[in-house]
N, C-alpha and C positions, 0 to 999 in steps of 0.2 A: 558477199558482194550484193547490195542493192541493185533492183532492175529498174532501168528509167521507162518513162511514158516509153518513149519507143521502141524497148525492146519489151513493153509488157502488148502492145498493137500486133506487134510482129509474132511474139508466142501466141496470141489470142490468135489470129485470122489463122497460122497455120495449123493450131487444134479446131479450129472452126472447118478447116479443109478437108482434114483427115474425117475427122467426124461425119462430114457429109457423105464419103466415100463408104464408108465404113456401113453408116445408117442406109444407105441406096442397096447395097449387096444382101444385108440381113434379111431388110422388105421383101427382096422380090428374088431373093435365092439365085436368079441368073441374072446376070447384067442386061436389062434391055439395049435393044437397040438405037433407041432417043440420049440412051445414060453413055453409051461408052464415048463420045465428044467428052463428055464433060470430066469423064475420068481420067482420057488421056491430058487434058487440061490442067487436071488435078496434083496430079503428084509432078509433074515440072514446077507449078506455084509452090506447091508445097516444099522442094527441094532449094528454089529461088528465097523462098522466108526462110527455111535454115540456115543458110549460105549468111544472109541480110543477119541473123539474129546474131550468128557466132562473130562476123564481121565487129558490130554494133558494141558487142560484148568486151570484144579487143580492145578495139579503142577505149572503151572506158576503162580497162585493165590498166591497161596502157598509161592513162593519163593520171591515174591515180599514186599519190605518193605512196612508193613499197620500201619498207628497212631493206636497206642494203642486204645485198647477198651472202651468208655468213661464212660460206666458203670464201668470196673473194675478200672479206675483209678479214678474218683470220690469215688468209696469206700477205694482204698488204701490209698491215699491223708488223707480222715476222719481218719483213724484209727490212722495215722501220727502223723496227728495236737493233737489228741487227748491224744497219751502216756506220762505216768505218767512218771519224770523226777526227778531221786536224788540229790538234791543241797544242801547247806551249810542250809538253811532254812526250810528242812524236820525235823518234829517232832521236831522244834519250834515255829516255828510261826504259824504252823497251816495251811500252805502253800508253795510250790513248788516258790520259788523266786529266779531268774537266776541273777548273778551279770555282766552283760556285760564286755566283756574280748577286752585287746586290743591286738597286735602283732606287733611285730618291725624288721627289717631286721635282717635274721642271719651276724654275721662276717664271712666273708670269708679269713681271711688271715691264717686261717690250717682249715686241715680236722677234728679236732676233738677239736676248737678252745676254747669248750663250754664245755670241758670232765668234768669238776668239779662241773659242773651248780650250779653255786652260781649264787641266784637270789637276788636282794635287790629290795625293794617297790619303786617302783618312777624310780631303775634305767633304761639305757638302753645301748647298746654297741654302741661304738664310732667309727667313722671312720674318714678318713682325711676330709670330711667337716664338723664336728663338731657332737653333738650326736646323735643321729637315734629318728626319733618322734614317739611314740605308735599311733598307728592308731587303728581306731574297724576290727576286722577280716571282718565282712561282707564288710564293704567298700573293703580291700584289696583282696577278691575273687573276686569283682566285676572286679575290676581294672586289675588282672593280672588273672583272671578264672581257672588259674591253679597253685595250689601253697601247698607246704609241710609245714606243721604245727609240730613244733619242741617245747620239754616241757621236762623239767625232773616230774618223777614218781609222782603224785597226785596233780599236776599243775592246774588240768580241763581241758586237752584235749577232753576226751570222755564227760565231760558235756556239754563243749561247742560247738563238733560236731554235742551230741545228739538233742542239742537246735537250733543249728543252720535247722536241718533237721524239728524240728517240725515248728519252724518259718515260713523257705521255706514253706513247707506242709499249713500252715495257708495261708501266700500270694497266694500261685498256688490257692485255693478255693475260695478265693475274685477276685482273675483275673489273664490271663491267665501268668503264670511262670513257672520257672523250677520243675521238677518232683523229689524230693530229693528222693533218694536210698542209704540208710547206711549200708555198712554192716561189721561188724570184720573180719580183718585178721586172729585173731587166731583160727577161724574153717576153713583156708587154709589145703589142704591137697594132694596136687597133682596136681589140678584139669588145664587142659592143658589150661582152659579158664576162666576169671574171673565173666564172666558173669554169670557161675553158681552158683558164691555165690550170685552175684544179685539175678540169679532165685528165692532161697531158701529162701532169706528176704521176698522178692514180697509175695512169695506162703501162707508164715509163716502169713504176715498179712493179706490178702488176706482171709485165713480160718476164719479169724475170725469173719467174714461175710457170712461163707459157700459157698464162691469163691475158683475158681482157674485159673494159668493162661493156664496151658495145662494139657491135661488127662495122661500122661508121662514127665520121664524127658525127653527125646529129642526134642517133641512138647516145653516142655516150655522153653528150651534154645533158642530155633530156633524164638519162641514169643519175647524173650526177645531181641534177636539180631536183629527183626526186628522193635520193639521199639527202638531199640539206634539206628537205621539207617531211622528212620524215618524223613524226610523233615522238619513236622510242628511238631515234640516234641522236647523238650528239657529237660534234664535231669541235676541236682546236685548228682556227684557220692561221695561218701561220703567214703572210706577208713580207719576204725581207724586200728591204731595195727601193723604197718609195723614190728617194731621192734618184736611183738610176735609170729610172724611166723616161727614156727619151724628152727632149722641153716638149716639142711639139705632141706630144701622147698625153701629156702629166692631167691637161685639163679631163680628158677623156676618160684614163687610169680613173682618176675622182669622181666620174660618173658612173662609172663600173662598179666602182667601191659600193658607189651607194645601194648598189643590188645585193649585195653582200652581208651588208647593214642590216637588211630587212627578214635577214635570219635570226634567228635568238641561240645562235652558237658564241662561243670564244671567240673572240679577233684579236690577233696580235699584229701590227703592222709596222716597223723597222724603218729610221730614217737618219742621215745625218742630220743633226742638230742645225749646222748653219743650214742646210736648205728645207728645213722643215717651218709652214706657214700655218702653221695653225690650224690650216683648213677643215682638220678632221675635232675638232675640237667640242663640239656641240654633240661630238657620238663618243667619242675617246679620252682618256686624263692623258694626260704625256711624262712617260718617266725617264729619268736619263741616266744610262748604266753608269755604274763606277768605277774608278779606277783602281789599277791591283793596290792590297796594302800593303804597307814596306815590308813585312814579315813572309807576304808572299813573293813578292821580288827578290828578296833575299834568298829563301827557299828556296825559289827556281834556279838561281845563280849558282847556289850553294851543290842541287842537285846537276847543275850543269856543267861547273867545271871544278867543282872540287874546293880546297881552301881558294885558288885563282879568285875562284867568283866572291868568295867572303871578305877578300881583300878589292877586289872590284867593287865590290858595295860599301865597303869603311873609307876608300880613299878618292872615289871617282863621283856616287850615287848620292849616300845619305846625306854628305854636306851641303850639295851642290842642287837648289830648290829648282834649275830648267833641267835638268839631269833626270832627277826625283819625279819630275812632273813627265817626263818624256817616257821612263820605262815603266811610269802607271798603265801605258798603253802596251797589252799584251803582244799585238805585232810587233812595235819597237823594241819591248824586252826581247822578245827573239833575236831579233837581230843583232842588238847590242850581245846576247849570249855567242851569236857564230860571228859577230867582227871579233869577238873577247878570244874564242878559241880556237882562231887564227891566229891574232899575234895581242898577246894578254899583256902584253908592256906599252900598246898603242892609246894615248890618249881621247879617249871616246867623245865626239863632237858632240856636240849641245843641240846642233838643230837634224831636224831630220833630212834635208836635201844633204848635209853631209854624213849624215849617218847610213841613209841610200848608197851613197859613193864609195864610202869605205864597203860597204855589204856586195855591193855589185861588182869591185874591183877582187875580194877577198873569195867571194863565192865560186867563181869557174874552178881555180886553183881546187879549194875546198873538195867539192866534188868528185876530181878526178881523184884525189888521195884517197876518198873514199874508196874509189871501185867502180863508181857508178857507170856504167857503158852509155857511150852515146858516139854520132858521126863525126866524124874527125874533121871539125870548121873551125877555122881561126877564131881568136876571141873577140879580136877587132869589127870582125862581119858580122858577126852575132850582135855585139855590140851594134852596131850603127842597124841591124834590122829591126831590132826590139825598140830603138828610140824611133824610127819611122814608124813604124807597125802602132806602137802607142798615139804618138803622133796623130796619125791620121783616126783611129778607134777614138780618141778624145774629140777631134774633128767632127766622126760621123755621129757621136752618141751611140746610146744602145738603140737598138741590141746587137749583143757582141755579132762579128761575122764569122762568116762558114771560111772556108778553104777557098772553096771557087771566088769568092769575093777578093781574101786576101789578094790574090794573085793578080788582081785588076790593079791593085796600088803599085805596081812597081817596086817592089823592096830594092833594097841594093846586096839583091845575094852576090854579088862579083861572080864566078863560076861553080857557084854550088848550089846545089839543089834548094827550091825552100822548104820542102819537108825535111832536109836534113837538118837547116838552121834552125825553125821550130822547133824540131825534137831537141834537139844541144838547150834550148831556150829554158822545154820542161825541165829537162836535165836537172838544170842549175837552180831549180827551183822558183825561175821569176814568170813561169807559163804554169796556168794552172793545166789547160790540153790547148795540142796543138791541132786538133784538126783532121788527123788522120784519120778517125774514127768515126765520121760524121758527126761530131759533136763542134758546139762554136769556139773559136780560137779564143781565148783568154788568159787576162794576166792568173797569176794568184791571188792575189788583192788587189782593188782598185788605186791603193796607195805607189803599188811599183810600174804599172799604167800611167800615173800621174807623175811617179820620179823619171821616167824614160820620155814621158813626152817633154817636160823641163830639162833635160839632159839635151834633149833636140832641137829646144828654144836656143838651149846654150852655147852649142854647137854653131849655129846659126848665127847667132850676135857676134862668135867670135871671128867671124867672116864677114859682118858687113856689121856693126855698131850701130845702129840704127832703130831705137825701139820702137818710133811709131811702125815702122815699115814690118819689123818683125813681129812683134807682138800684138799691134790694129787695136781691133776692140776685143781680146780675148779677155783683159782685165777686168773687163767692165760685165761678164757674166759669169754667174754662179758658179757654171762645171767647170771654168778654170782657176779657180780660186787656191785648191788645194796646189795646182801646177806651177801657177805664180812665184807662192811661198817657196815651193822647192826650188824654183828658182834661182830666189834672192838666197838660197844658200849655199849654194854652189857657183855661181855666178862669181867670175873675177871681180868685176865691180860693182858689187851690193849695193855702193853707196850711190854711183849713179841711177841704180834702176828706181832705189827709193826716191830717191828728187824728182826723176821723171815720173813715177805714178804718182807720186804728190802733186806735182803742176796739173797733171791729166783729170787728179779726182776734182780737181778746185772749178779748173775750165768745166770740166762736163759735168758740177751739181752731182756727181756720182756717189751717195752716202755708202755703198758697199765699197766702193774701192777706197774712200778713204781709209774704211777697216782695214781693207787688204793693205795697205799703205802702212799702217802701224803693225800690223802682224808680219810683214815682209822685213821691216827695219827691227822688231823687239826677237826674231826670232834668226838675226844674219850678223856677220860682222858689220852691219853699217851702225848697230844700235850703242857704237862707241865714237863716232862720228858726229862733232855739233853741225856740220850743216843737214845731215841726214835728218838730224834730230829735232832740228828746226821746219825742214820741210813738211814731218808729221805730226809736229804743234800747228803749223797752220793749216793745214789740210781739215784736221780734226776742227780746229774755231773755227772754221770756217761755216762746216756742217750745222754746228753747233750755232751760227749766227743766222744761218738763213731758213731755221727754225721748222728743219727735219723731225718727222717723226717720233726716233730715237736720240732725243737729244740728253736722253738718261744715260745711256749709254755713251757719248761722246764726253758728257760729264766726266762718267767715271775713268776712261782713257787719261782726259787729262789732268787728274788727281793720279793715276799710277805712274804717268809723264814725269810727273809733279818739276814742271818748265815753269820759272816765273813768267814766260808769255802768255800762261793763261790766267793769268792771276785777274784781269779786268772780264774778260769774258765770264768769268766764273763768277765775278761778283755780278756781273748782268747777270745770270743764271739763277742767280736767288731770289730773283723780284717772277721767276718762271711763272706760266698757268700752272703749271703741272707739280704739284707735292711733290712726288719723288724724285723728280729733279732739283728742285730746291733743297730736301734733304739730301740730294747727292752732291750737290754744290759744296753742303757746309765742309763734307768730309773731304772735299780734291780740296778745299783751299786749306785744310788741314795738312794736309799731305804736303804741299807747297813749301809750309813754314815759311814764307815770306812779309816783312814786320806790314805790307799793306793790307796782308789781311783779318790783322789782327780788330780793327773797331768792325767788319761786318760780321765777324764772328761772334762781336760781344753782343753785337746787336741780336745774334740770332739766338746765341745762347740767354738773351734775356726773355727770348719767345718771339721775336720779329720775324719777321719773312713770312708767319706762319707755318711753324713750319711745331712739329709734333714734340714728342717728352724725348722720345731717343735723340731727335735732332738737335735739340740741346742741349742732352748729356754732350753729344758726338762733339758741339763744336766747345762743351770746356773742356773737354779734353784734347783738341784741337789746338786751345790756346796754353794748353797747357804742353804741347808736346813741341810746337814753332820754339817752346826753348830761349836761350840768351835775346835775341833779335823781339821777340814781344815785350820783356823789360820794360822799357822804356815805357812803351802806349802804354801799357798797361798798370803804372806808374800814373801818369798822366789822367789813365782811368778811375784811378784812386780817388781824384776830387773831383771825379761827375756829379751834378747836383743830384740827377736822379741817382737812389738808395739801389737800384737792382742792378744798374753798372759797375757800383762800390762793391758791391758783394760778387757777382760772376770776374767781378779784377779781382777779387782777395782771392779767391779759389782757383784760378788759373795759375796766379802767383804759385799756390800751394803747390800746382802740377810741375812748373818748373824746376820745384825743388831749391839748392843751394842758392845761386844768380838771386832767388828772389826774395832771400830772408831778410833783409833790409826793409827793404818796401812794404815786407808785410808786416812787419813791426809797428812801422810809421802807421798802419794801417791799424794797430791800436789804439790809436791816438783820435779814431774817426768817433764823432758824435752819434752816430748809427750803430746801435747796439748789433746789428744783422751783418753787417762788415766786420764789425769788431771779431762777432761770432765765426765769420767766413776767415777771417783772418788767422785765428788759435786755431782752426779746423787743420787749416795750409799748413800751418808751423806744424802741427801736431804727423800730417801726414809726410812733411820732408823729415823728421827724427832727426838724428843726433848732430847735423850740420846746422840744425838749427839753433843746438842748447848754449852755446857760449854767448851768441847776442842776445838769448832772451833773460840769460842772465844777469849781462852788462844790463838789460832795461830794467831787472829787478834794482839792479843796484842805481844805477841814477833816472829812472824817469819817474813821472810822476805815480801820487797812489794808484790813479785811475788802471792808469795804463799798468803797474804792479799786478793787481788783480785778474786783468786777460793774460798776461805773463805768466804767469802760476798755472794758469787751467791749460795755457800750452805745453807749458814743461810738463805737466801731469800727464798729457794724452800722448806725451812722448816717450816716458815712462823709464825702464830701467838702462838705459843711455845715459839719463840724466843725472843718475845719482852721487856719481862719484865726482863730477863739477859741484854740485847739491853743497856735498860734505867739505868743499874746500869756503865755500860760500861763510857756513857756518862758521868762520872764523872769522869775518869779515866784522871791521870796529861799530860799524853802525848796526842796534839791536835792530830797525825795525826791516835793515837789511834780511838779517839771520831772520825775522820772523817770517821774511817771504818766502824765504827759502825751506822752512820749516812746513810751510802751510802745500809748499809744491811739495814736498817729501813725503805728504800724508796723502796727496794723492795718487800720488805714484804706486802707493800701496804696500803689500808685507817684503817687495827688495829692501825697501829704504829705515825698516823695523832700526836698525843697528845705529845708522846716524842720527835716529829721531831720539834714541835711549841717551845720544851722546847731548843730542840739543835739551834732555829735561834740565840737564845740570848748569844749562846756561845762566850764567850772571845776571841775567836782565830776566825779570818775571813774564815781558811781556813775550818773547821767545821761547820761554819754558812753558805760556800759557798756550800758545799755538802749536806746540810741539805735543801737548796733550791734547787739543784737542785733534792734530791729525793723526795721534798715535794711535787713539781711541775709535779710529775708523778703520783702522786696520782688522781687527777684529781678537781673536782669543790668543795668539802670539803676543797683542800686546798688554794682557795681567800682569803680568810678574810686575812688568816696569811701571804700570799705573799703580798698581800695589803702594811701590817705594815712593811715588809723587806724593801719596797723602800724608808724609811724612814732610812735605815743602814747606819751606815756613812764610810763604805768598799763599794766603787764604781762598783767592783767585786761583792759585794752580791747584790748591786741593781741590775745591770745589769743580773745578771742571776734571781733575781724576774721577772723582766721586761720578759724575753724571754719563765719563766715558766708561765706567764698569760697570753701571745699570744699563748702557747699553751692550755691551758685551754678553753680561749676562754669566751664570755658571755659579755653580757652590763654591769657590775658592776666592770668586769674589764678595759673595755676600759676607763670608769669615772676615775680611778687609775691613767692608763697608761698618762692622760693628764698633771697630776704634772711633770711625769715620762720625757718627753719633753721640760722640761725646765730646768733637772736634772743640776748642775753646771758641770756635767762629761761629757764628750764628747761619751766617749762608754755607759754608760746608755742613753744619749736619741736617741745615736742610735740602741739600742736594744728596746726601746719603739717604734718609729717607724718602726721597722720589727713586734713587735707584734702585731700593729692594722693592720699592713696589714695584717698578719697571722689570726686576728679576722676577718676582710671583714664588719665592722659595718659600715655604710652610716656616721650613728654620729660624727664620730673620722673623715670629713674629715674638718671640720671647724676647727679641730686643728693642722692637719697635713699641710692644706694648710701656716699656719705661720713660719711652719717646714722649708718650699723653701726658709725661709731666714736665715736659719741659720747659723752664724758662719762658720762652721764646715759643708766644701764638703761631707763629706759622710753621715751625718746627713741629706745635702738636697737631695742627692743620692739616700739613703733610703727613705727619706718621699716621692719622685717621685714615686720610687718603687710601695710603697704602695697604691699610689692615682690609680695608672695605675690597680691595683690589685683587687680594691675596686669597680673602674666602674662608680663613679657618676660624671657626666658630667660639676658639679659645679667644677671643680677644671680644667675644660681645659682650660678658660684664664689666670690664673697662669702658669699652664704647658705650656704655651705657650708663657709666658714671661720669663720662664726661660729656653728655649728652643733656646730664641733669643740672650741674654744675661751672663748667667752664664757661668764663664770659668774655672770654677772647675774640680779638675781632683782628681780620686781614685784610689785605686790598680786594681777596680773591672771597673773603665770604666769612661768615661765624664759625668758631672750631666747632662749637656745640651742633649748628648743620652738618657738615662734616661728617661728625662722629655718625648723627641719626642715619643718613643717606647710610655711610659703610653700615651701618648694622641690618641696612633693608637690603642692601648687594647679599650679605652675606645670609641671611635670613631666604631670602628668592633663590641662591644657590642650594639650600637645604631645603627648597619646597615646604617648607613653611608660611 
């Protein structure tokens, strides 16, 4: 420890003190009597500066950051590792088994872009470079150290917290790691610093060891702040609950935060997704847990009720996508596991307000077959305490209350005790404690809080009908959002409550309640209902017209709506400020498939609106999926004068598929080679429904139109062949020749019918038939072999030049007849093809070639030899180099020869 000025003053003047005393005695052996005043002076000052030094010392001790105590953190660490943990596998398996959870980047394109938190198993949200990868939470704390963890209502947030802190807690005791400290937001209460809910954790488990960290609160806040400012500690601050933090606290909570912040530990801080504002976002990434995957839900089913649960998952779960998406949520699957193992023949409800009802009516039963002991209070009383107790805790916010509070609300215990209802309450599992203990009275999950206080709205309406009176303005704030929902599923008439918070969001400009308006009707029986259905089409355009914030987000609602009343609003959406609105336009009015929205689509897919490359894929595929009802426009789009309309109509056509093979036929017939092209693309991609008309167009349309015919049948491929082969019979040759020429594209299926087309009667279908047979490749030798035997000098010659492209010794043995063919242009396409083969062999016959007849014949065979390289052929080339005074279109043979004798000569380094 360093001594400051003032305690080096305070050391100095008191060795100054003694000193003097010391030096006055030595002098003069006795004490005079002038000296002893000042002695007795002396050593009281001198006692007063120790007193002052040790003082001075303190404080600085004091104020200076010390690493925590290693006894008290080696005990808090143990008690960590050690806490007992609620997971999907309590009171089954006989064991506490955590399912490791991943998390994926929130979207950031609105603030509240997730307000419906539909989850589906496996999915994850999308961004412009393709899907977002689930990663394990641990990894991603590691990576960015500080990060908000986003989940809608019994996701496993607080499980996967609480596990994360015991894990930490386990590593820090094997070697040296972060110091996890968890503690809930919703016993926030003011407090100007957040380190005092640290304290209060620390202390809490700390007792349980008969520790503490200071003998006052202010000692232990001051301990604690000099633990987070410690040099050699490091801390996991651990946060659940942001969202539970009183309204009137949250701004405050976020001020405290910021003291937090200014540590350089780990922060993890926990929020539901809809009431999470970004706030933290300039310190934190935001990830949002995932839901279980089918293989885990299965698992859990399978380990929970045996084959029951395998057959609960093939006939109730995996089909059924609000099912699938409901037990992605680990609280839900619980539940759906103990309504299942109650009565496994009961058809499992789709929303959670009824899936609560089943669980809450099945559960008392449940329990007492257990065993489980609790006071003997009707079900009924229990029931109507826990829907007021909710009730009212939803009314006051947190933080939860004590016992002495409850008792101020009046419950309606009838003649029984309310410690004994409580206890029945934990009992049955819907009280996490009652109270008795001095701890605060709470549900289990904020989810069965939210379904008892809905159960109480219920109750209520069905006594006096009246929503404004009953319900006021609870709709219209956050903390009852999730209670609403429950609500409207349980609720006799879903359908009316949906109309009336429809009217209410419109009147009051309310952009959240509209949500809650369509999550209330997509998630109750109203969402079978056309006037319910209508009321949250308008609700939503409404939003959407008076050009709210999230008007991305009202986009996207009513594309999964997909109500043609939004069909005009959606196309006002496209001309939006906002990019991603207008690219979310293009896809609802896709979704819609109604024929008005087929020309803004084409518009957009030709790049209009402004709108980016995906937004253009999205809307021809768009027009391509509206199906039979685009037809027609898109027809009609066919003779736009602009070329980029002709072409995004050929290709939608495509997507159509069948409906649209007509049209796009006709659309061969366009003067615009780029439709024509979009046109054979369509055909080529709808396949074998296309091949009978593009047949009929070989056989009676024009050549033009013959030609894009061919190259569609060819991209349609082995569908087409066996119509191909009936073709080939057909009286007209230059029929059979198109059909010939599409066989060859099609490739080595159509080898068989092409062998059958060389034998055709008409040269000029045996001359296409070689040449697409010779595109085939080394399957088709044998049969070009036999064409050089054609007595159309034309078909040989093009055999001859499709086996120089083929290539291979079997052909050049051929190509030798081929060179003495009586036709002048066959053997001189024999000799281009052995030079095109490059075989050594073929030059003992090409050398006889330099005399032939026929200049270009010896032309070519020069060609060839020069081509080929072998050195046996330069006294020839060199005799007819001196000699021949042949002359072609393409050059002198005597050039020729000299050129191959320098190819070959350069190849011999010569």
């Amino acid at each position: 420890m360093k001594l400051n000025r003032t305690q080096w003053l305070i050391l100095l003047s008191a060795l100054l003190t003694v000193a003097i005393g010391v030096a006055t005695n030595i002098a003069t052996g006795e004490m005079p009597t002038w000296a002893q005043p000042y002695l007795w002076l002396a050593w009281p000052l001198l006692g007063l500066l120790t007193i002052m030094f040790l003082f001075v010392t303190w404080r600085q001790a004091s104020a200076e950051p010390r690493p925590p105590d290693r006894k008290l953190v080696w005990a808090y660490l143990q008690e960590v590792a050690a806490e007992p943990l609620f997971t999907l596998a309590d009171e089954v398996l006989g064991k506490a088994e955590f399912i490791p959870r991943e998390v994926t980047a929130q979207e950031t394109r609105g603030l509240f872009s997730r307000f419906a938190a539909v989850y589906r198993p496996g999915g994850a949200p999308a961004e412009a470079g393709g899907p977002v990868r689930p990663e394990p939470l641990e990894a991603v704390l590691i990576r960015e150290r500080r990060l908000v963890l986003l989940g809608e209502p019994g996701m496993g947030k607080t499980t996967s917290l609480r596990h994360l802190a015991q894990v930490t807690a386990q590593q820090a005791l094997a070697s040296r790691d972060d110091i996890p400290i968890y503690v809930e937001l919703k016993y926030y209460a003011g407090e100007p610093e957040l380190e005092m809910l640290l304290v209060r954790h620390v202390d809490d488990v700390l007792k349980r060891r008969k520790l503490i960290l200071g003998y006052d609160e202010a000692g232990r806040t001051q301990a604690m702040r000099a633990w987070l400012a410690a040099k050699n500690a490091r801390f996991l601050l651990i946060l659940d609950g942001l969202n539970e933090v009183a309204p009137d606290q949250r701004m405050n909570a976020l001020n405290a935060l910021e003291g937090l912040l200014g540590y350089p530990h780990r922060l993890l801080v926990s929020c539901r997704e809809q009431d999470y504002d970004e706030s933290l976002r300039e310190h934190a990434f935001a990830f949002v847990l995932q839901g279980l995957q089918e293989d885990e839900i299965r698992g859990y089913l399978r380990a929970r009720l045996g084959d029951r649960g395998e057959t609960l998952f093939d006939n109730q779960i995996r089909w059924d996508e609000k099912m699938r998406t409901l037990v992605a949520n680990p609280l839900m699957l619980w539940l759906v596991g103990e309504v299942a193992r109650a009565n496994p023949e009961a058809r499992l409800p789709a929303n959670r307000g009824q899936l609560f009802r089943v669980f809450a009516e099945a559960m008392p039963g449940l329990r007492r077959k257990e065993g489980v002991p609790m006071p003997d209070v009707p079900q009924d009383v229990v029931e109507a305490v826990l829907r007021v107790l909710a009730f009212a805790m939803q009314e006051h916010g947190p933080p939860p209350p004590d016992l002495g509070r409850v008792r101020g609300w009046g419950l309606p215990t009838a003649t029984y005790r309310l410690e004994d209802v409580l206890t029945v309450g934990k009992a049955w599992r819907f009280l996490k404690s009652d109270g008795l203990a001095g701890e605060p009275v709470e549900f289990l999950h904020p989810l069965f809080q939210e379904y008892f206080a809905a159960d109480e709205l219920r109750a209520r309406l069905e006594h006096q009908r009246n929503y404004a009176a009953i319900l006021g303005d609870r709709p219209f704030t956050d903390e009852w959002d999730e209670v609403v929902m429950m609500l409207a599923g349980i609720h006799d008439d879903p359908v009316g409550l949906v109309k009336w918070l429809a009217v209410e969001a419109t009147a009051r400009q309310a952009w959240g309640a509209a949500l809650l308006v369509h999550r209330c009707w997509e998630t109750s029986k109203a969402v079978d209902d056309a006037e319910a259905r209508a009321a949250v089409v308008e609700a939503v355009i409404d939003t959407l017209r008076r050009g709210t914030h999230e008007r991305w987000l009202a986009v996207k609602i009513l594309g999964e709506i997909k109500d043609p009343r939004a069909v005009e609003p959606l196309i006002w959406a496209l001309d939006d400020i906002q990019q991603d609105v207008r690219e979310e336009a293009v896809w609802a009015l896709g979704e819609i498939r109604d024929p008005r929205v087929v020309e803004p689509l084409i518009h957009a897919a030709r790049g209009g609106y402004m709108v980016d490359a995906e937004a253009r894929s999205t809307a021809k595929k768009a027009l391509g999926e509206i199906g039979a009802p685009a037809v027609k426009p898109l027809i009609l789009a066919l003779g736009d004068p602009a070329k980029e309309v002709r072409q995004v109509a050929a290709e939608a056509l495509g997507e159509i598929g069948a409906p649209a093979v007509e049209p796009l036929i006709q659309a061969l017939r366009d003067p615009d080679e780029r439709v024509r092209s979009g046109a054979v693309e369509a055909l080529g991609r709808i396949g074998e429904p296309a091949v009978k008309p593009l047949i009929l167009a070989l056989c009676y349309l024009g050549e033009g139109v013959r030609l894009w015919a061919v190259e569609a049948i060819g991209k349609i491929g082995k569908p087409a062949v066996e119509p191909l082969i009936q073709v080939l019979h057909e009286p007209e040759p230059w029929v059979r020749s198109g059909a010939t020429e599409a066989l060859g594209r099609i490739g080595e299926p159509a080898v068989e019918p092409l062998i059958q087309a060389l034998r055709d009667p008409d040269e000029r279908v045996r001359s296409w038939a070689v040449e697409a047979i010779g595109k085939i490749g080394k399957p088709a030798v044998e049969p070009l072999i036999q064409v050089l035997h054609d007595p159309n000098p034309w078909v040989r010659s093009g055999a001859a030049e499709a086996l120089g492209r083929i290539g291979g010794h079997r052909a050049v043995v051929s190509l030798i007849q081929a060179l003495r063919d009586p036709d002048e242009g066959v053997r001189y396409e024999a000799a281009v093809a052995m030079g095109e083969i490059g075989d050594a062999w073929a030059v003992r016959y090409l050398i006889p070639a330099l005399r032939n007849p026929d200049a270009r014949v010896r032309w070519r065979a020069a060609k060839a030899l020069g081509k080929i390289g072998d050195p046996r052929a330069l006294p020839w080339l060199e005799w007819v180099a001196r000699g021949d005074r042949g002359k072609t279109p393409w050059g002198d043979v005597a050039d020729a020869a000299m050129k191959a004798m320098e190819r070959i000569r350069e190849r011999r380094g010569q």
